[in-house]
C-alpha positions in Angstrom: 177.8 -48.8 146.4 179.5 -48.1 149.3 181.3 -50.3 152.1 179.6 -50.5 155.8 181.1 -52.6 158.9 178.6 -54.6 160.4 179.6 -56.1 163.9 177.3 -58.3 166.6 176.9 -55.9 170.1 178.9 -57.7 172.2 176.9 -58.0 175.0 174.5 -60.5 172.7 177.3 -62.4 171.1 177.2 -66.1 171.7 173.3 -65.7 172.3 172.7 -64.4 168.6 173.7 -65.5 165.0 177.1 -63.9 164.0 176.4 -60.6 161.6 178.5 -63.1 159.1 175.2 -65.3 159.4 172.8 -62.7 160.0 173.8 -61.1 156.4 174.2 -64.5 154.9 170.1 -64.7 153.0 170.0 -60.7 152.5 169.5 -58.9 149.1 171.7 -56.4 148.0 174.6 -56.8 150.0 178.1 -58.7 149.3 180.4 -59.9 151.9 183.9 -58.2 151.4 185.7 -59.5 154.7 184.4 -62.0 157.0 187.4 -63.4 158.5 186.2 -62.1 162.0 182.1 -63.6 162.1 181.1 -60.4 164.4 182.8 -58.1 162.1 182.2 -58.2 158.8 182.6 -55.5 155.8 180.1 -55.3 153.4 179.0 -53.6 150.1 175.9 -52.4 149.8 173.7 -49.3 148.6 172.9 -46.4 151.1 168.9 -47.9 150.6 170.0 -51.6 151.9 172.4 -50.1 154.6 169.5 -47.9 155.9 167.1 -51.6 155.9 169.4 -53.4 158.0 170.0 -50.6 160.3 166.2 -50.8 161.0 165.7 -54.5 161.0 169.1 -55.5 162.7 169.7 -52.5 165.1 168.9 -54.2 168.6 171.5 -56.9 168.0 174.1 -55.5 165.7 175.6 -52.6 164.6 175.6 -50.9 160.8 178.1 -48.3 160.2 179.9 -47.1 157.2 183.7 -47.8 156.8 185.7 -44.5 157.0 189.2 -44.3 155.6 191.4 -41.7 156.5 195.1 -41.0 155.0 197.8 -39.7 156.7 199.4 -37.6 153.7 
């Protein structure tokens, strides 16, 4: 599994459900962070990432989280 931010566009906010209740009913994913409703962290596999992209991707976005180090 791997960890994806997924965040309401904010142009539809307040018109649309909040990704947090968007991914609320959805298989295969597991909420890791939902302090912020339009910004939540998720894990999920590549597979589910890749569905939601396609059935969410006119109201939110789907994006992997990227780390980086400063070592």
């Amino acid at each position: 599994m791997r960890r994806y931010l997924v965040t309401t566009r904010r142009s539809d906010r307040g018109s649309v459900l909040s990704a947090r209740d968007a991914l609320a009913a959805e298989p295969g994913v597991t909420l890791v962070n939902s302090d912020d409703p339009h910004m939540v962290t998720i894990d999920a596999t590549e597979d589910v990432a890749n569905r939601l992209r396609d059935k969410l991707h006119q109201t939110y976005f789907v994006e992997p989280e990227i780390r980086r180090s400063l070592d």
